[in-house]
C-alpha positions in Angstrom: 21.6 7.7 -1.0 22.1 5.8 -4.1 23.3 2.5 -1.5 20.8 2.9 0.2 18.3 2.1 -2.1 20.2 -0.4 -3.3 20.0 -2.0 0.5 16.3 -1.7 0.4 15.4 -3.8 -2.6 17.7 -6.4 -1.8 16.5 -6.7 1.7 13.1 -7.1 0.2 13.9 -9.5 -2.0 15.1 -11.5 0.6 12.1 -11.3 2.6 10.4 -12.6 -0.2 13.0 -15.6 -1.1 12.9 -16.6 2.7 9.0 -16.6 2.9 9.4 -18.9 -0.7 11.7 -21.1 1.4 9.5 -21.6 4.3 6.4 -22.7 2.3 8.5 -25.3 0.2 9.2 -27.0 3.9 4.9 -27.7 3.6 4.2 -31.0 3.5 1.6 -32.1 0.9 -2.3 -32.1 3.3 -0.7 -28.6 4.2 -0.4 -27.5 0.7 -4.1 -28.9 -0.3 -6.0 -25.2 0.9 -3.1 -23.2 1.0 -3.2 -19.9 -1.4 0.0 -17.7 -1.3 -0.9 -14.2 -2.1 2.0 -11.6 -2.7 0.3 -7.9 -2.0 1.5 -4.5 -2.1 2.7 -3.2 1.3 -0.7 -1.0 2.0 -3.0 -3.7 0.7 -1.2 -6.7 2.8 -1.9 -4.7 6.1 -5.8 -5.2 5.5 -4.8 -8.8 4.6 -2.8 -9.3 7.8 -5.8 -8.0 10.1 -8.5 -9.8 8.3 -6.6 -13.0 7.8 -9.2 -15.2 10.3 -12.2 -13.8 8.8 -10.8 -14.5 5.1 -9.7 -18.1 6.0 -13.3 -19.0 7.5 -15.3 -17.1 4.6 -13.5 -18.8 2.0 -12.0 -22.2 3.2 -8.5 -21.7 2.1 -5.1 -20.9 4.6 -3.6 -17.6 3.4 0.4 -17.0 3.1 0.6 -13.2 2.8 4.0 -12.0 1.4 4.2 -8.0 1.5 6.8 -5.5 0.0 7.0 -3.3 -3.3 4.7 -4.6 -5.9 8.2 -3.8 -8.2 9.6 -6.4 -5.9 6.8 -9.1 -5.4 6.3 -8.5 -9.7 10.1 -9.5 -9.8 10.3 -12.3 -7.6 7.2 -13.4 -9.4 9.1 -13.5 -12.8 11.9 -15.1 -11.1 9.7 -18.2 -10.7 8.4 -17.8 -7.1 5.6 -19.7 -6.2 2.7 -16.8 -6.3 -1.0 -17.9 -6.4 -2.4 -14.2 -6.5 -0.5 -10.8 -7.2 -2.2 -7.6 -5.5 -0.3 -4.6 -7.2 -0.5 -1.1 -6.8 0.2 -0.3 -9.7 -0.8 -1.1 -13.3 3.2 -0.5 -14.1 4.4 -3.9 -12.8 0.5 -5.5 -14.1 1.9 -5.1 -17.1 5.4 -6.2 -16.9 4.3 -9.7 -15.3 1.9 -9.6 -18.6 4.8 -8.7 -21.0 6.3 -11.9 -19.9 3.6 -14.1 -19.9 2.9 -15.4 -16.2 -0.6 -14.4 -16.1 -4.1 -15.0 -18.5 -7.1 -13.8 -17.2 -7.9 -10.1 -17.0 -7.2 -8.3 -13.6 -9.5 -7.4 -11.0 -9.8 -4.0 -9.9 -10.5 -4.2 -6.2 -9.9 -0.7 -4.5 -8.9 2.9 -4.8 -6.5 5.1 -2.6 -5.5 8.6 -2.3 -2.6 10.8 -1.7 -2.6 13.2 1.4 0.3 15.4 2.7 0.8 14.1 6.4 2.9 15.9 9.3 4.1 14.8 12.7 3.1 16.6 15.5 3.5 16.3 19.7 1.0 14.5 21.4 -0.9 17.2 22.8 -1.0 19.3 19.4 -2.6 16.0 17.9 -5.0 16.1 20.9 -5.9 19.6 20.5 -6.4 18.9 16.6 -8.2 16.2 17.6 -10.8 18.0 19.1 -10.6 20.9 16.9 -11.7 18.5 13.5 -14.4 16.8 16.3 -15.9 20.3 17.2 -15.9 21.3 13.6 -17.3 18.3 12.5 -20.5 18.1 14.4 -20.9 21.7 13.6 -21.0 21.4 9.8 -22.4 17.9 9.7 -19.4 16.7 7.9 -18.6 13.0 7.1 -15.5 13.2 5.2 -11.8 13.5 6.2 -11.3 16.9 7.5 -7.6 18.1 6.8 -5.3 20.9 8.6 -4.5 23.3 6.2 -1.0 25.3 6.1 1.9 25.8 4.7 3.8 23.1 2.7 7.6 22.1 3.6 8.3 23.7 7.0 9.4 20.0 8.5 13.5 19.7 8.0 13.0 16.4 6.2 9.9 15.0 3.2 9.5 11.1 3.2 7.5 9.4 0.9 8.0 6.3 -1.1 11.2 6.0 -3.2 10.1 7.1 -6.9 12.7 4.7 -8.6 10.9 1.7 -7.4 8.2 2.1 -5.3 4.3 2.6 -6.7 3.6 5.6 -3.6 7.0 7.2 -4.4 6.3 7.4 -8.2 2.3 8.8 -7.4 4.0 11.2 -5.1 6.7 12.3 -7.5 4.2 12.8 -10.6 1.8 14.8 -8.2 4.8 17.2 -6.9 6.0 17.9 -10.5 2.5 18.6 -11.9 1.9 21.0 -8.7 5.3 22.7 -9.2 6.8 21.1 -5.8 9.3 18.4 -6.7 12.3 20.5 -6.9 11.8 22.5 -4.0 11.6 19.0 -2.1 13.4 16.1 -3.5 16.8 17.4 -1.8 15.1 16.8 1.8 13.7 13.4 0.4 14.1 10.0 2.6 13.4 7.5 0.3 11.0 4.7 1.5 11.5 1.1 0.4 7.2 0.6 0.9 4.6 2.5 1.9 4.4 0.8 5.7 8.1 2.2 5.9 6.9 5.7 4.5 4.9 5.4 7.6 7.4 4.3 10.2 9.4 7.1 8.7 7.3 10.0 9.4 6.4 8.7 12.8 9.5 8.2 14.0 12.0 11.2 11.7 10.2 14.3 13.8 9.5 16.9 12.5 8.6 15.3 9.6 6.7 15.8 6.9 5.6 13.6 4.1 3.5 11.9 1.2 1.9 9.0 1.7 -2.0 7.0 1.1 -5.2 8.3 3.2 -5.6 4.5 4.3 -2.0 4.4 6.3 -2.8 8.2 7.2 -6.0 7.2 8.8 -4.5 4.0 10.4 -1.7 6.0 12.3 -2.5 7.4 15.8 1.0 9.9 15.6 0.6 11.4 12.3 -2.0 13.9 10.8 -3.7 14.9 6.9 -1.9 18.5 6.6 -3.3 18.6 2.9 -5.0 16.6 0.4 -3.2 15.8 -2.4 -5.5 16.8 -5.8 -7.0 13.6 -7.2 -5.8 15.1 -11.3 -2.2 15.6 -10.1 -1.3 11.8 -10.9 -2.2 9.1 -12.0 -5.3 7.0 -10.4 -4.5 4.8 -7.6 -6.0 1.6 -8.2 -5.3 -1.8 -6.6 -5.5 -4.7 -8.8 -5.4 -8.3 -8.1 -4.5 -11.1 -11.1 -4.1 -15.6 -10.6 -0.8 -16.0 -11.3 -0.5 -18.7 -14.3 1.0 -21.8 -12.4 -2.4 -21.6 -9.8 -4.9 -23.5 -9.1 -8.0 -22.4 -10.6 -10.6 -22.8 -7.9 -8.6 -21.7 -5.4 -7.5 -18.7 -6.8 -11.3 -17.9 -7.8 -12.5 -19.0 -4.2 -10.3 -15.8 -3.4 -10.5 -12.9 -6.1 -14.3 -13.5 -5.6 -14.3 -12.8 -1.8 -12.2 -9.7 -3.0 -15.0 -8.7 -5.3 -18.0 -9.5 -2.1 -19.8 -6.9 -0.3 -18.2 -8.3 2.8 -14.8 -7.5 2.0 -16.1 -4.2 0.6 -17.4 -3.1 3.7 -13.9 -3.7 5.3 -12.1 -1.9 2.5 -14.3 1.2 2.9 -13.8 0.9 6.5 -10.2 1.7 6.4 -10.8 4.4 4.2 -10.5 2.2 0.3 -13.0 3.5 -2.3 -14.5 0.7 -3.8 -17.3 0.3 -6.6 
């Protein structure tokens, strides 16, 4: 297990050195509006899909670079070519701080939550399905409505890995302070992001697992089992920071569309809270 992780940071460094090598190949007029934004794996996704509508609302060509905020906050440190850093966690905030490659104060952009997920066949999540529609134009309910059962009957638990990875950590702190973590770290498959965590659950059945309400909500194969308490960890929060070798305007051009009712809307959409 201990290789593996090992494996999955590296790989994602390399991701990130060989997305560094591609924009250095830029010439100059490409570079003039170009803005390279490293994201956490969850936040990238929303990035990813609203890419066109970002470019034309704010002018600038986006290069999205997605892992581990542990990982983009190192490659960062190492000298890599960020213009924004969107971090899921305050953790690796602060390290890039400690060593000096940011000034201005972060922008808080978006809030997540935990939910216990499970796999189930096709026609069970049909049948569910239904079930949660039924019950939900019964009751008049608007919120996410959640299968309850019992905890850990799936052979193997996936979540993020807690050594490095923001979700992993928030899962860990949740499970210890609800009395879980032993009972469930020796079934554990260690994500290297949360969009693995995903892929993992999906594709590991029967599987069970920790991950965000926004990946939960954008996966057709997997289904909220439980909601995690919001006081069992620490507050997920998504913050965004200019990097210190950026451009100024283009970097505000950006973390002001972040802040803009318009990307608001989108974030809420895919189930984000946002102020």
């Amino acid at each position: 297990m201990k290789n593996f992780k090992i494996l999955a940071i590296t790989f994602s460094g390399l991701l990130v050195l060989l997305a560094v090598f591609l924009m250095d190949g830029l010439g100059d007029k490409e570079r003039e509006n170009q803005l390279t934004v490293f994201a956490a794996s969850r936040f990238a996704w929303v990035l990813h899909e609203q890419e066109e509508f970002i470019e034309g609302k704010t002018g600038l060509d986006i290069v999205i670079v997605e892992a581990a905020s542990s990982t983009l906050a190192r490659q960062i440190a190492r000298g890599a070519p960020a213009d924004v850093f969107i971090a899921a966690d305050a953790v690796w905030l602060n390290y890039l701080a400690e060593g000096g490659h940011y000034e201005a104060e972060p922008v808080e952009i978006a809030r997540n939550r935990l939910v216990w997920v499970r796999t189930f066949s096709s026609e069970q999540i049909e049948e569910i399905r239904k079930t949660i529609e039924k019950f939900k134009n019964e009751s008049g309910e608007k919120g996410i409505v959640s299968v309850q059962g019992d905890w850990g009957q799936a052979s193997v638990f996936i979540t993020g890995d807690p050594d490095y990875v923001p979700l992993g950590q928030y899962a860990k702190e949740a499970l210890i302070n609800m009395g879980m973590w032993e009972s469930h770290q020796n079934r554990l498959i260690p994500a290297k992001n949360s969009r693995q965590a995903v892929f993992l659950i999906e594709t590991q059945a029967p599987a069970e697992g920790v991950i965000y309400l926004t990946d939960a909500l954008a996966s057709e194969n997997i289904m909220v089992f439980n909601e995690i308490p919001q006081d069992s960890h620490t507050p997920i929060v998504y913050w965004a920071v200019a990097v210190k070798q950026s451009n100024s305007g283009k970097t505000k051009k950006f973390l002001d569309f972040l802040k803009s009712e318009d990307f608001k809307t989108i974030l809420q959409s895919k189930g984000f809270e946002v102020n």
